[in-house]
Every structure is written in structure tokens, then in C-alpha cells.
C-alpha positions, 0 to 999 in steps of 0.5 A, spaced: 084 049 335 079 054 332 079 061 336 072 060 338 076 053 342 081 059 344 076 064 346 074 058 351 080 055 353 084 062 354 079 066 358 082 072 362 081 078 359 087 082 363 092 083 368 086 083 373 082 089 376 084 089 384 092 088 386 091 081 388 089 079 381 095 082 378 099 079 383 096 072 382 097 073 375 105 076 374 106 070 377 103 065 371 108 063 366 108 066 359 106 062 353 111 057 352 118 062 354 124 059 357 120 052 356 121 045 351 127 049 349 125 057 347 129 061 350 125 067 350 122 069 344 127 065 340 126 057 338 130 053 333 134 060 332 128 065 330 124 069 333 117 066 335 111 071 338 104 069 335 101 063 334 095 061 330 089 058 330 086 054 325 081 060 322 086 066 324 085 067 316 078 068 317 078 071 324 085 074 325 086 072 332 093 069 334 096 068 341 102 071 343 108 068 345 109 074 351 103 073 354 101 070 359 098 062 358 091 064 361 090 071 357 085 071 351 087 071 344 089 078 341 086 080 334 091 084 328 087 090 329 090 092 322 088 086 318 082 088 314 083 081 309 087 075 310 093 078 306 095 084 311 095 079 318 102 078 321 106 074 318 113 074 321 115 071 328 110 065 326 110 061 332 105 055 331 098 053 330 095 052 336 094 045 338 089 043 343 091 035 346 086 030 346 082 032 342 078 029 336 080 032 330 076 031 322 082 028 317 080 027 310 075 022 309 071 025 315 074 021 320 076 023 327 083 021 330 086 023 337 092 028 335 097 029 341 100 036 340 102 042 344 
């Protein structure tokens, strides 16, 4: 997914302004913590914390695994070029299922990923 599909898929800003809103949204899951085999932060014994996006090179937007699934993509706030964006704890690229996505030669094919 590109971080503009992100931006659309994960439009929470924050934990919510009013006590109910915060409430609703502690009781969300996190990104993928304690599910399909992580425990934590950790998967296949590594530390795992900010997933990509397909133009994260270009944008610097990455999603991360602590935060709740519904929150926006973060930004690197300390990248000023695609060789200074968080490398380490790489999670992923974030995949969006039943999607039709270009392959080489431009032809679109139904991907199934998460």
C-alpha cells in the first residue's frame, strides 16, 4: 500500500479528545502485538516495530507496530533524504488484501497479504 492508501485505511489521529474516545480506543488491539505468532515486538526472534509503505522511501511514513491498528501513519521526523529513515526493527511492507496490484508488464493481479 502506498501511504496515501494508509493515510485512508488508518485515519485516527490520536487516543481521542473526550475520556470515552480514549477508552474506546485502549481497548483496540495493537498492530499485530500478541498475533500470528509475535509476541510483542518480537517475530522470528527480532525485534519488529515499523512497517513500510511502498513509497516510505519518498514520503518517510511507516506504521508502527506498538500503536493501535486504526492510528495514522507516523512520519521519520529526522529524515531529510531516503538514506537517513529508520532502518533497524523493520517490520514489513504494508500490504493491503484484495487489492489489485500492477506486476511487471502492467498487468494487475489479486495479491492476498497482511
Amino acid at each position: 500500500a502506498s501511504t496515501a492508501e494508509g493515510y485512508a485505511l488508518f485515519p485516527e489521529v490520536g487516543p481521542g479528545d473526550t475520556y470515552y474516545e480514549q477508552q474506546e480506543n485502549l481497548a483496540e488491539e495493537l498492530t499485530y502485538s500478541g498475533q500470528c505468532g509475535w509476541d510483542n515486538f518480537v517475530w522470528g526472534s527480532q525485534t519488529r516495530k515499523f512497517f513500510r509503505f511502498s513509497d516510505s522511501h519518498l514520503t518517510g511514513a511507516y506504521k508502527h507496530a506498538g500503536k493501535r491498528d486504526s492510528y495514522r501513519p507516523d512520519v521519520d521526523t529526522l529524515a531529510s533524504g531516503p538514506d537517513s529513515l529508520q532502518t533497524s526493527e523493520f517490520a514489513g511492507v504494508v500490504c493491503v488484501a484484495d487489492v489489485a496490484v500492477p506486476l511487471s508488464g502492467g498487468v494487475a493481479q489479486y495479491e492476498g497479504c497482511r
